[in-house]
C-alpha positions as CSV (number, residue, x, y, z in Angstrom):
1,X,230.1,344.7,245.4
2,X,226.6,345.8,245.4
3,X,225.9,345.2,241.7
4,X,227.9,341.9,241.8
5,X,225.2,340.3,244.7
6,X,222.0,341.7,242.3
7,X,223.5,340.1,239.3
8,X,223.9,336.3,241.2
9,X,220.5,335.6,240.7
10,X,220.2,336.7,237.1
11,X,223.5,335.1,236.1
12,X,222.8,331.9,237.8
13,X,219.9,330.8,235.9
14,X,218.9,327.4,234.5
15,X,219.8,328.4,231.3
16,X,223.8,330.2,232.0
17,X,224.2,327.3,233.9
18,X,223.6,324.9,231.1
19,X,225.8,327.3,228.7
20,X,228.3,326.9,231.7
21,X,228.1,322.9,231.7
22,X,228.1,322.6,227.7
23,X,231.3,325.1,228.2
24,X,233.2,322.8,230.8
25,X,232.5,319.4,228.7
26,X,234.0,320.9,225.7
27,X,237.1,322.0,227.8
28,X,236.9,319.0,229.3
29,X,236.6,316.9,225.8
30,X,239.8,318.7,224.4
31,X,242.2,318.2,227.2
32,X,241.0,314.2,227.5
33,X,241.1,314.0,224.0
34,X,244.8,315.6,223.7
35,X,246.2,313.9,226.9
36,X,245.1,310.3,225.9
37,X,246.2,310.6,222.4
38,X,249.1,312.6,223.4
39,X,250.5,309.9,225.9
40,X,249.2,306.9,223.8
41,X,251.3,308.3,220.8
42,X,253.7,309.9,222.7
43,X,255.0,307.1,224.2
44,X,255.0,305.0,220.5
45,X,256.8,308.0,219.1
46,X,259.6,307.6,222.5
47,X,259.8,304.3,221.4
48,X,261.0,304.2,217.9
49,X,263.1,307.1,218.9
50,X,264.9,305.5,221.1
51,X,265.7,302.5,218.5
52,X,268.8,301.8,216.9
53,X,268.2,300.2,214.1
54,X,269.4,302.5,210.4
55,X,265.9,301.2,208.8
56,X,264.5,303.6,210.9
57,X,267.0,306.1,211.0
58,X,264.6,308.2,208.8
59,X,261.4,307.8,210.9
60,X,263.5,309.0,213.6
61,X,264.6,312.2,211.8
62,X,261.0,312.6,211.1
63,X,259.5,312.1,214.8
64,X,262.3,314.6,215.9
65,X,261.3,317.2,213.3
66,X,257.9,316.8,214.3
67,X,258.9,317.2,218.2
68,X,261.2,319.8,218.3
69,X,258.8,321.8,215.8
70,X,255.2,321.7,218.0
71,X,257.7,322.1,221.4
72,X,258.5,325.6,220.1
73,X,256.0,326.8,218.5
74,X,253.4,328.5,220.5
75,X,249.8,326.7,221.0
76,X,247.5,329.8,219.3
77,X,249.9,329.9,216.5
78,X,249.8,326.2,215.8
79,X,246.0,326.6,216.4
80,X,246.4,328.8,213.6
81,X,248.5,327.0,211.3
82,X,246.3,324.1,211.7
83,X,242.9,326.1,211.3
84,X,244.1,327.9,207.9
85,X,245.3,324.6,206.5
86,X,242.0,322.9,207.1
87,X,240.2,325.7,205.5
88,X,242.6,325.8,201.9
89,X,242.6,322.2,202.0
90,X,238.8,321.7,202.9
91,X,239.1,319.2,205.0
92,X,236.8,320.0,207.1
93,X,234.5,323.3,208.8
94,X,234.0,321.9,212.6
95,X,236.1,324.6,214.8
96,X,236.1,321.5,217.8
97,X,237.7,318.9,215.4
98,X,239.9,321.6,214.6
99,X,241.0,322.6,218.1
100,X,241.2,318.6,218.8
101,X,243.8,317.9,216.2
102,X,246.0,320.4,217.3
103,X,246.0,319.6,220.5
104,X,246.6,316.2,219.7
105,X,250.2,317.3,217.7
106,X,251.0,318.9,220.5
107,X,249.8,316.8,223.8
108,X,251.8,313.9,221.9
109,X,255.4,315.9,220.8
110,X,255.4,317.0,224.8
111,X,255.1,313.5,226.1
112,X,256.8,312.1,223.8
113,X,260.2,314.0,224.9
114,X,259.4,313.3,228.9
115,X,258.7,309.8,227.8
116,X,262.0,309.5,226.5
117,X,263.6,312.1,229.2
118,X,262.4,308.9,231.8
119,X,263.5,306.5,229.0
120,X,267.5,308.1,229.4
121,X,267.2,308.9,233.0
122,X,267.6,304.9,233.9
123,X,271.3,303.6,233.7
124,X,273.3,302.4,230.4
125,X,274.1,299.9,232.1
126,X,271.1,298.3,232.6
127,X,270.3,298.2,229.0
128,X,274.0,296.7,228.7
129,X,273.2,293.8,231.1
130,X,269.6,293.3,229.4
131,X,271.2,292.8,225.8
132,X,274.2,290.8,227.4
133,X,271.1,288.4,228.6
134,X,269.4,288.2,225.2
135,X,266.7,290.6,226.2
136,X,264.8,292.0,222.5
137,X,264.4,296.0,223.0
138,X,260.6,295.6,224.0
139,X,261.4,293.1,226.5
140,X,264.0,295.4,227.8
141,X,261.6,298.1,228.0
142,X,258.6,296.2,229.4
143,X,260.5,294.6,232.0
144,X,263.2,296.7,233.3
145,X,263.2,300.2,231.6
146,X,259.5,301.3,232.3
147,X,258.6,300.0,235.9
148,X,261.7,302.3,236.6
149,X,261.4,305.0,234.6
150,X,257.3,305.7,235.0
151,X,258.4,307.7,238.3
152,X,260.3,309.8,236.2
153,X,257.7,310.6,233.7
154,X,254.5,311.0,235.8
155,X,255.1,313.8,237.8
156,X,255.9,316.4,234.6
157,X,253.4,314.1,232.3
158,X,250.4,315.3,235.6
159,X,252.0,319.0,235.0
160,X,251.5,319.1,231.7
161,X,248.1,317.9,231.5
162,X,247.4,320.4,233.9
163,X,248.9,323.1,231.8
164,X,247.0,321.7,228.9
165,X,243.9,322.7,230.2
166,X,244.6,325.9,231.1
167,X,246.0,326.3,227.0
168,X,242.8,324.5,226.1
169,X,241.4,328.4,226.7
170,X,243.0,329.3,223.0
171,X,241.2,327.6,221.2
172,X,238.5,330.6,221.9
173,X,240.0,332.2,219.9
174,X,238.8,330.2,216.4
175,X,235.2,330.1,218.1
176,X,235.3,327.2,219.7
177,X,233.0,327.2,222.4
178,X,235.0,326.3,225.4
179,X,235.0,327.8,228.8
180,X,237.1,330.9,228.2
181,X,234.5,331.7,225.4
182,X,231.9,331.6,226.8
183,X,232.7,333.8,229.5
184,X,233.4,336.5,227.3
185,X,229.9,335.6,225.8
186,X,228.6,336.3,229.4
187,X,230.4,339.7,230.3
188,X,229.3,341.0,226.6
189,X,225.8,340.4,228.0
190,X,226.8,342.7,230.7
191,X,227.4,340.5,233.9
192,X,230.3,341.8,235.9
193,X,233.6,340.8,234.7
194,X,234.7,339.4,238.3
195,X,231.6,337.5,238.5
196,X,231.6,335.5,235.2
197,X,235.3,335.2,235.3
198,X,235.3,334.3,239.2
199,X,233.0,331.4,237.9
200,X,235.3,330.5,235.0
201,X,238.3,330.0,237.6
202,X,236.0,327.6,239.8
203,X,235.1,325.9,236.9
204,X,239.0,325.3,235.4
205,X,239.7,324.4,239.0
206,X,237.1,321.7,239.4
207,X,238.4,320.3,236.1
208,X,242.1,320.6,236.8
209,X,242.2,319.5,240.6
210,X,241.2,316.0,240.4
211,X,243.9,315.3,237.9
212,X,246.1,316.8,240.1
213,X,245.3,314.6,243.0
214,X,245.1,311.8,240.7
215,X,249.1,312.5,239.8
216,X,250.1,312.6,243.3
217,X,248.5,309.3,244.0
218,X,250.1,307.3,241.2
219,X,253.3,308.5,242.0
220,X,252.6,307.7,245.6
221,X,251.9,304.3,244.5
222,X,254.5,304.0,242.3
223,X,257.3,305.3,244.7
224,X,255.8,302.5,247.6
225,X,255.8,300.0,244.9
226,X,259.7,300.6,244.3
227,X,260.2,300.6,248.3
């Protein structure tokens, strides 16, 4: 306890704290990046999914290859996979751009399957009376499927974003300069582990709590609107 209150002066410095803040935006930049192309895509990909039509009976064998493959397999080693085939193909050196497409495979094959789990959750029988009134499959969607269904998907879309950042920490372990990194950085320089680690959980809850929040009120809103 003693050494942990002589090193807060030293560790708090203009300079760690500007490490700190470059840190959090990258974090930050990966899980905004992976949740808004994960949802924008992922709801596209629930889409067409959920068609019927045989022309696109091979996109959908496709877009559930590609989802059941990046549900199962674990973030670091798709991180991997992703990484080594950048560097055989040369596509390109940046570890951030990297670290941003994977996350985007993944943020979009998660949503993409509780975007259709809302999808199935609302009654047959509602798509029955839609096409039995000469509704078109987006119109059905627009106007009866999704005002339903969004209080389906937003609670475990909110829980998954919040997981994401937490995974976002894996992506340390290409080099990317992200929070968990650079607290490793720190306690190499010899600042006490609970210190610079203590400050890295502060720093994931700051990002992660606001989206939390902001969950609970849309599906507040949501539920009143339905009332």
């Amino acid at each position: 306890m003693e050494r942990l209150i002589e090193e807060i002066p030293s560790f708090f410095t203009y300079w760690n704290i500007l490490f700190l803040a470059k840190a959090m935006l990258a974090t930050f930049l990966l899980t905004a990046i992976g949740c808004l192309f994960g949802f924008t895509f992922g709801i596209l990909l629930a889409v067409v999914r959920k068609t019927e039509s045989m022309i696109l009976l091979p996109l959908r064998c496709l877009i559930i290859f590609y989802i059941e493959i990046f549900r199962r397999i674990p973030f670091l080693v798709s991180l991997l996979l992703i990484f080594y085939i950048f560097q055989i193909l040369k596509i390109s050196d940046s570890l951030f751009f990297i670290a941003v497409v994977t996350v985007c495979l993944i943020g979009t094959a998660f949503i993409s399957e509780i975007v259709r789990s809302g999808i199935e959750s609302i009654n047959v029988a509602q798509w029955d009376a839609a096409r039995a009134m000469n509704f078109s499959y987006l119109q059905i969607l627009k106007e009866i499927i999704f005002p339903q269904a969004w209080k389906v998907i937003l609670p475990p879309a909110f829980g998954f974003f919040i997981l994401f950042i937490k995974d976002t920490a894996l992506a340390s372990q290409i080099g990317v300069m992200e929070l968990t990194f650079a607290g490793k950085i720190l306690n190499n320089k010899g600042f006490s582990p609970i210190l610079v680690f203590g400050s890295i959980l502060i720093l994931y809850f700051i990002l992660s709590y606001p989206l939390d929040i902001l969950g609970k009120k849309l599906e507040k809103k949501i539920g009143t609107n339905k009332n």
